[in-house]
C-alpha positions in Angstrom: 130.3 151.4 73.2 129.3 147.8 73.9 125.9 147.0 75.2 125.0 144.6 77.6 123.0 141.9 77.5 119.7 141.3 79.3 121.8 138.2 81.3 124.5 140.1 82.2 122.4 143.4 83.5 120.7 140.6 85.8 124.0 139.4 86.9 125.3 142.6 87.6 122.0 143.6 89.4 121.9 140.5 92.1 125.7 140.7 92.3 125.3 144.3 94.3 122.5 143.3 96.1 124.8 140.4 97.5 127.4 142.9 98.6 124.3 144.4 100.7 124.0 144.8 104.8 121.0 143.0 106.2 118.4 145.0 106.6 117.9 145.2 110.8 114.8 147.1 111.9 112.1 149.3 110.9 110.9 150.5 114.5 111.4 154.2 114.8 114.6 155.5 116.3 113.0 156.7 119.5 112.8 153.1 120.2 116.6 152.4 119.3 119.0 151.9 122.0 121.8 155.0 122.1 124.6 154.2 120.1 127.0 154.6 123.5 125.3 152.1 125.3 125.9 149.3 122.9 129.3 150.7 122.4 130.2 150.2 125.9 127.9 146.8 125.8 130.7 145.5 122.8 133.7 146.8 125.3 132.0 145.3 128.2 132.2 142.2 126.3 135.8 142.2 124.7 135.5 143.7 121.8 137.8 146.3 120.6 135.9 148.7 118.2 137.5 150.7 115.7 135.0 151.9 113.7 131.0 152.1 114.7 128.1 153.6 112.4 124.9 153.2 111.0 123.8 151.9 108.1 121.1 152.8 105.2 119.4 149.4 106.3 119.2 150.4 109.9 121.6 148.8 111.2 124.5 150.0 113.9 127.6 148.6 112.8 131.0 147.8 113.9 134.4 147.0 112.7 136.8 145.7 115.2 138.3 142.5 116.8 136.3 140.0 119.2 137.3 138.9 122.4 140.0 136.1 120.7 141.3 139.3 118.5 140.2 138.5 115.4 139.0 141.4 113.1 135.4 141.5 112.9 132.6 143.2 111.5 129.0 142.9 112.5 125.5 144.4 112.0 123.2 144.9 115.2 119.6 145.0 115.5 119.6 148.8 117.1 116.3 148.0 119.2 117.4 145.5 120.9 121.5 145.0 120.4 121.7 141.7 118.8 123.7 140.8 116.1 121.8 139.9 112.8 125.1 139.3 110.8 128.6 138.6 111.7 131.6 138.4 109.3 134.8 137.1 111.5 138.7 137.1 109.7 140.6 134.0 110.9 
């Protein structure tokens, strides 16, 4: 088996912590709003949201398409609702 070298373990290292969600809060989750009410908040809005969760980071997260449907996908602040990081497919 080959081994790696000390360059390429670092490469490999910051290369998945690239791939990473933001990291979006750490209030408590009694202070986060409910998941429904920024569902409906997105909908409300024009977004069409296909898949909704949350992440490690604590985050809520959607995929979906924006009000000019293009797909989306997009990390929210859960305290609050407001998008920390949005990734938009033209």
């Amino acid at each position: 088996m080959k081994k790696l070298t000390l360059p390429a373990l670092i490469a490999i290292t910051f290369a998945g912590s690239a791939l990473a969600g933001p990291t979006c809060t750490e209030a408590d989750r009694s202070t986060w709003m409910s998941q429904d009410a920024l569902k409906q908040q997105l909908v409300d809005q024009g977004y069409q949201i296909k898949k909704f969760k949350v992440t490690d980071k604590n985050c809520y997260e959607i995929y979906g398409y924006d009000q000019a449907d293009r797909r989306v996908e997009i990390y929210f602040n859960p305290v609050n609702g407001e998008a920390v990081k949005t990734e938009i497919d033209d």
